[in-house]
N, C-alpha and C positions, 0 to 999 in steps of 0.2 A: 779671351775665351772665344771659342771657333762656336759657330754653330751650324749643323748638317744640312746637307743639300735639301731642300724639301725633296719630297717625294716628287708633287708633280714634275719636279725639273731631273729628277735624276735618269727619266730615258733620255733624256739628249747625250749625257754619258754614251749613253748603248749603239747610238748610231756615228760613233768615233770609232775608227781601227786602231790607230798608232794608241799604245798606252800612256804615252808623252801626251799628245792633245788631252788625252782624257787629264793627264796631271796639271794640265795650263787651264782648263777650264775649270777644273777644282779650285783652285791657286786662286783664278779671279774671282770665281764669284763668292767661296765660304771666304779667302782670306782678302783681299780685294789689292792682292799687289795688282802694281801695274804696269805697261807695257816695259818700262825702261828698266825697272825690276826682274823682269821677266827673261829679257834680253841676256842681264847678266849671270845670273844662275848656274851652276856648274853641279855634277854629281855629288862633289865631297862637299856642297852645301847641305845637303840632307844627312842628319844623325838619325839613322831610323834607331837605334840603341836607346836612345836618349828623347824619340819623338819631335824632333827641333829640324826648324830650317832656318837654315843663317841669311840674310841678307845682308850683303857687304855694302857699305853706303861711301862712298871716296869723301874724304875728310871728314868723316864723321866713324861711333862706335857702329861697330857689326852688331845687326839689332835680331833676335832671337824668336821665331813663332815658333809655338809650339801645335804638335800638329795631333788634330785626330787621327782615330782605328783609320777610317773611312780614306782616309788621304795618305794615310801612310801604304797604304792597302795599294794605292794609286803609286804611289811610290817606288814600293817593292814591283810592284809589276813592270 
């Protein structure tokens, strides 16, 4: 279960241009992937249909977040 940027932190969003940094900074801090995670990510890891993002893990199952309004929002953008 995700839970929302607080409020005080969601103007740091706002002083990001690229909509990609605004999505990596979501990414860490509501979901707390991390850098090597992050690294690997590709477009067609996002099901916005479906709200999921897939994390591929090498020898191991691809493991499933499901993602907030808020982040998918980040997403689509």
């Amino acid at each position: 279960m995700s839970t929302a940027l607080p409020s005080d932190r969601a103007g740091l969003l706002d002083r990001l241009d690229d909509p990609r940094d605004r999505l990596t900074v979501a990414l860490v801090a509501i979901y707390a992937l991390l850098p090597g995670q992050l690294a690997h990510l590709r477009r067609i890891d996002v099901d916005r249909s479906k709200g999921q993002l897939c994390l591929r893990r090498v020898g191991r199952m691809d493991h499933a977040i499901y993602l907030g309004a808020f982040t998918l929002r980040l997403a689509t953008a």
